[in-house]
C-alpha positions in Angstrom: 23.5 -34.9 19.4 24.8 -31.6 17.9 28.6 -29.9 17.7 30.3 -27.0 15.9 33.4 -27.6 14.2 35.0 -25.1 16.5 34.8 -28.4 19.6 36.2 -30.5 17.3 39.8 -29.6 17.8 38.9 -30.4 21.9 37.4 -33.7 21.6 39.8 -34.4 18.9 42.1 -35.0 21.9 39.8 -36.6 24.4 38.1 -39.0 22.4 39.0 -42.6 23.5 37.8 -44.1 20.1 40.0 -41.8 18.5 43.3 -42.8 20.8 42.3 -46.5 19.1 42.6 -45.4 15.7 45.5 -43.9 15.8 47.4 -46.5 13.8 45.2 -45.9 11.0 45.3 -42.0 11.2 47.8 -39.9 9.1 50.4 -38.0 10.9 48.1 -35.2 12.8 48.9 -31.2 12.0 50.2 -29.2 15.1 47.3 -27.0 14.9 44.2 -27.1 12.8 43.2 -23.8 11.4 40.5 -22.3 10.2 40.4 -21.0 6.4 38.4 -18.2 5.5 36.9 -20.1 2.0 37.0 -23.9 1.6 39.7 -25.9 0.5 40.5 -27.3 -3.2 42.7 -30.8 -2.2 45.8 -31.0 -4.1 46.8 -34.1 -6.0 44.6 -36.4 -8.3 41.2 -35.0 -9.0 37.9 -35.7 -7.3 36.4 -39.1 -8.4 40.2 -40.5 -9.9 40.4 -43.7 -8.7 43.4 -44.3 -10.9 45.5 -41.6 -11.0 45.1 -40.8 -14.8 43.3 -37.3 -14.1 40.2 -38.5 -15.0 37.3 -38.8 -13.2 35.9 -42.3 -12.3 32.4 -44.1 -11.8 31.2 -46.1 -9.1 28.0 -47.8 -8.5 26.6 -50.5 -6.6 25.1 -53.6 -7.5 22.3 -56.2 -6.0 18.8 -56.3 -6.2 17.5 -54.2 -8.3 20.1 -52.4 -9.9 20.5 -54.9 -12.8 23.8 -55.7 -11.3 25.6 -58.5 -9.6 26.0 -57.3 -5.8 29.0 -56.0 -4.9 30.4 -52.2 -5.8 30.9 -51.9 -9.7 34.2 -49.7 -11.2 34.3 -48.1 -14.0 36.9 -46.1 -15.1 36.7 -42.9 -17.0 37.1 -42.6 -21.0 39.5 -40.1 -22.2 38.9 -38.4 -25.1 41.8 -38.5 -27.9 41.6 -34.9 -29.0 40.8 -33.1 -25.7 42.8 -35.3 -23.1 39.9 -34.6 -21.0 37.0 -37.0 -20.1 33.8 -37.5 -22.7 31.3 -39.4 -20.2 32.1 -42.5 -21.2 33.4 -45.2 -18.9 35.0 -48.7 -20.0 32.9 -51.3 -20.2 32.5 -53.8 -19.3 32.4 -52.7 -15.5 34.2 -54.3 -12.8 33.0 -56.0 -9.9 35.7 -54.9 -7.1 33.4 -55.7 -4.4 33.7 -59.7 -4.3 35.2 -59.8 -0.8 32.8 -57.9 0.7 33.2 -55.6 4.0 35.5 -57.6 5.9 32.8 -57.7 8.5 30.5 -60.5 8.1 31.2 -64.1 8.4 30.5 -65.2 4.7 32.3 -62.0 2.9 31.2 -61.2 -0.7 29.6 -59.1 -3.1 26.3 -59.3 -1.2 27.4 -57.1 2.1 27.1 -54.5 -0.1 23.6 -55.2 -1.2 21.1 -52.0 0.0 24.8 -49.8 1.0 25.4 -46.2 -0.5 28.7 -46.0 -1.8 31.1 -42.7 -1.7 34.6 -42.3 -2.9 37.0 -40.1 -1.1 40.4 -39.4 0.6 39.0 -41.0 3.9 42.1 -42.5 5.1 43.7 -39.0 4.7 46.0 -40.1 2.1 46.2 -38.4 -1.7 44.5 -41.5 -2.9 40.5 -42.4 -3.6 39.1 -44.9 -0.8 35.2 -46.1 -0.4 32.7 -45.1 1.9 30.0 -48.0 2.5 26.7 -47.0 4.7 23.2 -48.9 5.1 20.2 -46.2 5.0 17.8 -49.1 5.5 17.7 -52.9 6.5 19.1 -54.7 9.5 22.6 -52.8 9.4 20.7 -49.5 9.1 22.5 -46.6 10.1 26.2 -48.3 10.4 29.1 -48.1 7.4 32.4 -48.6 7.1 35.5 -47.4 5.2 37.4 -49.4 2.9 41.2 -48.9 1.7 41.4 -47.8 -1.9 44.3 -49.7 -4.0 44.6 -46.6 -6.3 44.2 -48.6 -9.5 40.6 -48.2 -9.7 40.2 -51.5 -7.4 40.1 -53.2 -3.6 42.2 -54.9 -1.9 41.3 -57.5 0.9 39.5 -55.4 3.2 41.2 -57.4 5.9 43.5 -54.9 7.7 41.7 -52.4 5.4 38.5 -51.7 7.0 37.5 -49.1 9.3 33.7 -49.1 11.1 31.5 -46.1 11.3 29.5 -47.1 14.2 25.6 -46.2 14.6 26.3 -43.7 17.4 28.5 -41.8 15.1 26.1 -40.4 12.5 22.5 -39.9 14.5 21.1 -36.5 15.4 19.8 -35.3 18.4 16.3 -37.2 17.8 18.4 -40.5 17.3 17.5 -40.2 13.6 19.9 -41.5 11.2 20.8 -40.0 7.6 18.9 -40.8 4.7 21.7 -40.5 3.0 25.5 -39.1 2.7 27.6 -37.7 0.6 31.2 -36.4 0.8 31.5 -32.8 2.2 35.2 -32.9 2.0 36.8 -30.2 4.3 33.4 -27.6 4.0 34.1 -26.3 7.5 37.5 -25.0 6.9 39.2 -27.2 9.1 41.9 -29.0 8.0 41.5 -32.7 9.5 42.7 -34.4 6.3 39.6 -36.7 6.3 36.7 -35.5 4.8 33.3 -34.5 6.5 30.2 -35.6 5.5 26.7 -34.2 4.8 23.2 -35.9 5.4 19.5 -35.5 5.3 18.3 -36.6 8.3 14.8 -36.1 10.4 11.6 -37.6 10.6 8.0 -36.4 10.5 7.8 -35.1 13.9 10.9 -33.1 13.9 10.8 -32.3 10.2 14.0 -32.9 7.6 17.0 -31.1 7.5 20.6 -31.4 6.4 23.6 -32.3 8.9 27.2 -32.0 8.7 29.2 -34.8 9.9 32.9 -33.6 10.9 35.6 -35.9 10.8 38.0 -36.1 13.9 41.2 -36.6 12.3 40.9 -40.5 11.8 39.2 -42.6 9.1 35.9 -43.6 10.2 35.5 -41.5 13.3 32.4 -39.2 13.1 31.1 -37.6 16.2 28.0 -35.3 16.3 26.3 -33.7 13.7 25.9 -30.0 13.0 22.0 -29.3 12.2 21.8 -26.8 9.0 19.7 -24.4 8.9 19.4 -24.1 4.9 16.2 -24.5 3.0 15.5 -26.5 0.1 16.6 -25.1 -3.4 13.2 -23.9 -3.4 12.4 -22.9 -0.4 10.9 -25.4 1.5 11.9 -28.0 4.1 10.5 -31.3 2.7 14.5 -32.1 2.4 13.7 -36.0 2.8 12.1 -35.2 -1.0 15.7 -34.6 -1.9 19.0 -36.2 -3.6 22.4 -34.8 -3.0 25.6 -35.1 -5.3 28.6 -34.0 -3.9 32.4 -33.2 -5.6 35.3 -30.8 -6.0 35.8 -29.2 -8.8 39.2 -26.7 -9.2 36.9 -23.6 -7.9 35.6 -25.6 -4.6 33.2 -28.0 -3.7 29.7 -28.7 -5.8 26.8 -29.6 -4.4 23.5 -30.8 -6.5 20.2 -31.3 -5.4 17.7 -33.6 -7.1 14.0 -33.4 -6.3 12.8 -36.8 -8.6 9.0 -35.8 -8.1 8.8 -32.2 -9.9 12.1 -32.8 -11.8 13.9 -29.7 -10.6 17.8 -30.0 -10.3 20.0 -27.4 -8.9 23.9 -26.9 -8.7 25.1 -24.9 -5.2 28.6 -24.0 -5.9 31.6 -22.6 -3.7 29.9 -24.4 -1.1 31.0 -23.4 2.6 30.0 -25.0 6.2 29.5 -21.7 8.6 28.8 -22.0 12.2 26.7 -20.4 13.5 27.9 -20.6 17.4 24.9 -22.0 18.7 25.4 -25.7 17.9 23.5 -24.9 14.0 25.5 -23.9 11.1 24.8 -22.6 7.3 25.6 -23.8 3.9 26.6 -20.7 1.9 26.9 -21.2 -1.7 25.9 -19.7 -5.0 22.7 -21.3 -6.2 22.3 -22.6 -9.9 18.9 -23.7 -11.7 20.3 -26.3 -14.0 16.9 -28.0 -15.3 13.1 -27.5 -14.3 12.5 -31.3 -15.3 15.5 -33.5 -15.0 14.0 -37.0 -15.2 11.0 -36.8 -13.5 9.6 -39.7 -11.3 12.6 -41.8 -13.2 14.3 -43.8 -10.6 17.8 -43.7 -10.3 20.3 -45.9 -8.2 23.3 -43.9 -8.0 23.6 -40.2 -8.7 27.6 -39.5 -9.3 28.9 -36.1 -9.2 32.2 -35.1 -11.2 33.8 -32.5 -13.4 33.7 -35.2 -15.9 35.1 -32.6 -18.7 37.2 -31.1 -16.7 35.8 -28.0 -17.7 35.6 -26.2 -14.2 31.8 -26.9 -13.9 30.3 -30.2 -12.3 28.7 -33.1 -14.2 26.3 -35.8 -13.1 26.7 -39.6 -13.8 23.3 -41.3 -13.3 22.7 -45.1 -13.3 19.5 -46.9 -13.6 17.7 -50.3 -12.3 18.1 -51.5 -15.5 22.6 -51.6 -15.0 22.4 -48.7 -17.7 24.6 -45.4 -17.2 24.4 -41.7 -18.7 26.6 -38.8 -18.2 25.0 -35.2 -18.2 27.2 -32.5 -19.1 26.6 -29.2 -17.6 27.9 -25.9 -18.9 26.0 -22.4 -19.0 25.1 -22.0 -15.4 22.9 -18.8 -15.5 21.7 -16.4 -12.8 18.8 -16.1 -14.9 17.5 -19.4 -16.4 18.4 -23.1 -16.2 22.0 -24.1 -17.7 22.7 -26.6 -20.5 22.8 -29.8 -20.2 24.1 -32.3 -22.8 23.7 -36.1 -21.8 25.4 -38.5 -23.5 24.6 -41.9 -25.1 22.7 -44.6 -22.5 24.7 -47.8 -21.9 25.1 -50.7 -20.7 27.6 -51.2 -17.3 27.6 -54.4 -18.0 
């Protein structure tokens, strides 16, 4: 199942699902247009779940995470001198996932167990709201959106819940994503919910990335726009991949994470191009940031902010073990790998 953004504004209209979520959708524009580069999102920055202008990390828990299950908060440290983030969070983390999806008949922290978690203006609001979807297990390839409280928490997801159903994320080999992360408004159109980009394929079809576009309502995803883009380094083993995603004040930050040779890279200014024949193109500036970040280590949740708020994007990684470390980038270089300066490991918990 493939579409370009351009068909997006059509089926915007004529999509019955859509006509249902209306009462959930913010007020729609009188006509979406296309802008030439993509779009910085005004208000509170990418990854503030509080509104202090600080970016924020979340996590989930369950088995083997070396966390309860449910989806773990923890909000930024400011730094007293700056005024800017250090990498820190306050501990200890909390557990705002205790009531679960709203879906299952015995809610709680363990709906969450196995999910992938994003934050995001996915109610189309200026405020941070949670992206749950199952990669594997019996729910595989079905989410869900949950109504941020803007304080960092969730409320009862009761009334506060949107489904992303299974038909909305496959590709045309009825393959869902490995994974997704936020690709906020990549394509240029201004839907107020955010897109999404994948890695989906399998090993007859080979691997590639897909971008999801939202139709103007939370939760409503239809079709996916195969990418064309290689792997940082060439290839196409993308399922050998991790992506990142945020939005920094210069545009939207992309990093790549290949855990077996250790090589991480940074695409910035990134930009969803179609390409008119139901395929489209990531353009973007590439950035080596290190030959070998963490090699074979395992890592739960890879969290992309501009932590610093220094204009360049950080990573947040947390470990099986419930134990978290910022990694502060800065000397991106055409010509080598950029700096990176990780901070202290602790303790979410």
């Amino acid at each position: 199942m493939t579409s370009s953004f351009s068909s997006r504004r059509v089926l915007a209209w004529t999509t019955p699902v859509a006509l249902a979520l209306t009462a959930l959708a913010p007020a729609l524009p009188a006509q979406a247009t296309a802008k030439p580069t993509s779009a910085v999102i005004s208000g509170p920055v990418d990854k503030d779940l509080n509104g202090d202008g600080i970016p924020d990390l979340v996590t989930v828990g369950g088995p083997g995470t070396g966390l309860d299950s449910g989806v773990w908060s923890a909000l930024g440290v400011k730094s007293r001198k700056t005024g800017f983030g250090t990498g820190q969070v306050r501990t200890p983390a909390a557990n705002i996932g205790l009531g679960g999806t709203g879906v299952s008949s015995d809610p709680g922290g363990e709906d969450f167990d196995g999910a992938q978690i994003l934050t995001g203006r996915f109610f189309g609001v200026n405020r941070e709201d949670f992206l749950y979807y199952y990669p594997t297990g019996a729910a595989a390839g079905i989410g869900g959106v949950l109504r941020g409280a803007g304080d960092g928490t969730l409320p009862s997801p009761y009334n506060n819940q949107v489904t992303i159903g299974f038909e909305n994320l496959i590709d045309a080999n009825g393959n869902i994503p490995l994974q997704l992360v936020n690709a906020f408004q990549a394509d240029g159109v201004d839907s107020a919910v955010p897109d999404l980009l994948g890695i989906a394929g399998d090993d007859t079809n080979g691997y590639q990335l897909g971008y999801h576009p939202s139709f103007f309502a939370p939760g409503l995803y239809y079709g996916v726009t195969g990418l064309t883009n290689s792997t940082p380094t060439g290839g196409t083993d993308w399922q050998n991949w991790t992506l990142a995603s945020t939005e920094t004040a210069s545009g939207i930050a992309l990093f790549l994470r290949n855990a077996g040779t250790g090589a991480l890279y940074l695409w910035t200014g990134v930009t969803m191009v179609d390409n008119g024949d139901g395929t489209g193109t990531l353009t973007h500036s590439q950035y080596q940031v290190a030959a070998n970040w963490n090699t074979g280590v395992a890592i739960n949740t890879l969290h992309a902010a501009d932590i610093n708020s220094d204009g360049t994007a950080d990573l947040w990684a947390v470990f099986p073990n419930g134990t978290y470390r910022a990694y502060l980038v800065s000397g991106l270089s055409d010509n080598g790998t950029a700096t990176v300066t990780a901070t202290r490991s602790r303790r979410l918990v």
